[in-house]
N, C-alpha and C positions, 0 to 999 in steps of 0.2 A: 593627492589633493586636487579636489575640485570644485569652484565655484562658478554660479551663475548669475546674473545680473538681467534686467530690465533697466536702459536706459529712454529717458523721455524728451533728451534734449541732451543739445552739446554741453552742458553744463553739466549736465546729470556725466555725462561719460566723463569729462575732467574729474567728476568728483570721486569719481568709481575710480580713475585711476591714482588722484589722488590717495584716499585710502592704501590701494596696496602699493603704493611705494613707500612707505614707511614698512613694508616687511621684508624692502629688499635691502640686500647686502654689496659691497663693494662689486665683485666681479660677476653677481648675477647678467644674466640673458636674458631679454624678453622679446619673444618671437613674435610680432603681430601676421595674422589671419584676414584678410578682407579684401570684400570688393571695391572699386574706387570710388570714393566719396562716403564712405559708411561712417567714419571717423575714426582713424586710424591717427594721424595725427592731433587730434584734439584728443584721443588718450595720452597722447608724449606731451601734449603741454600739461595734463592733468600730473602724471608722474614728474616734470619739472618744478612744478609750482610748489611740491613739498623737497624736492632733492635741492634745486637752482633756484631758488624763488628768484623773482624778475625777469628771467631769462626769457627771450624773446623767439620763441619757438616757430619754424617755420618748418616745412616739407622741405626736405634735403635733395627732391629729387634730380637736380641736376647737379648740386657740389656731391652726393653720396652719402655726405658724412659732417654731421653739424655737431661741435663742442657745444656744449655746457659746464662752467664751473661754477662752485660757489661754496664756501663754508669750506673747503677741503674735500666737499665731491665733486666727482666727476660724471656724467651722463653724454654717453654718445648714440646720436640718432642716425640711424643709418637707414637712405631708402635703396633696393635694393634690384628696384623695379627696372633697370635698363641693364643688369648684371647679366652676362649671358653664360661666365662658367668662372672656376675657381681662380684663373689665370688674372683674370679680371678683381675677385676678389684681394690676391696675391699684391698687386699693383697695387691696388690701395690701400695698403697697409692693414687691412679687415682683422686679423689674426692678430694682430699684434693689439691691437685696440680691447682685445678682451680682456687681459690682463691688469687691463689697465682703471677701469671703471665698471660702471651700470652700462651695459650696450642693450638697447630697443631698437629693434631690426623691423620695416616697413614690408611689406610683399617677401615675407621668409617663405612663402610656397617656392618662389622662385632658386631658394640655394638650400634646398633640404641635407643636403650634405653639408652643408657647414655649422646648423646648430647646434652648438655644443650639448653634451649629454648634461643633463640637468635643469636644462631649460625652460622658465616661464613659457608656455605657450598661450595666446591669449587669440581669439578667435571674435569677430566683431561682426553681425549679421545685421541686416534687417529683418523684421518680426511682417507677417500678414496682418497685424492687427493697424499698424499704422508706418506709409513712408519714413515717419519723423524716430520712431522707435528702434531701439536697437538692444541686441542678445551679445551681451559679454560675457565671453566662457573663459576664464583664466585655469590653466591646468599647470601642473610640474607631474613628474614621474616620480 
């Protein structure tokens, strides 16, 4: 499976992520892709607003690891960006979180050994046609 997207604004990308999180499931993985600032986290409030509606989404990047409940799901935002090996991962309980909910993973370039097999990968660029624009590549295997 693979789709591609044009977004034209952060709104567009919430709405793109909204959409496919209505096709995920309890312990799906969603690996985001991107450079800093591209919007990577306004995809996790897109996929919140239909899993957590209300939920007050921010970049995790110094707790690691930001809950979301609501309705009886769960959404763990994970950023991954100061992680430097799996020990570190270990520590923070990472492993065990999968089992448990939706986990969206921030800079998963950085722990390629730990995405589980099966995983959303979603990939978030900017486009030459315009700074404001972005290319969201959502794939699974």
């Amino acid at each position: 499976m693979k789709q591609e997207f044009i977004s034209h604004s952060t709104n567009e990308t919430e709405e793109i992520a909204q959409k496919f999180a209505k096709m995920l499931e309890k312990s799906d993985f969603v690996a985001l892709f991107g450079d800093l600032g591209v919007g990577k986290t306004a995809f996790v409030r897109g996929l919140a607003r239909e899993l957590c509606p209300d939920a007050s989404v921010k970049s995790p990047t110094y707790t690691i690891v930001n809950e979301y409940r609501k309705n009886g799901k769960e959404l763990f935002h994970f950023d991954v960006y100061r992680i430097e090996d799996d020990d570190d991962l270990y520590s923070m309980g990472f492993y065990d979180y999968l089992k448990r909910g939706i986990c969206v993973c921030e800079w998963s370039e950085n722990i390629p050994w730990a995405i589980p097999e099966g995983a959303y990968r979603v990939t978030i660029e900017r486009t030459e046609e315009s700074i404001d624009y972005r290319r969201i590549v959502i794939e699974k295997d």
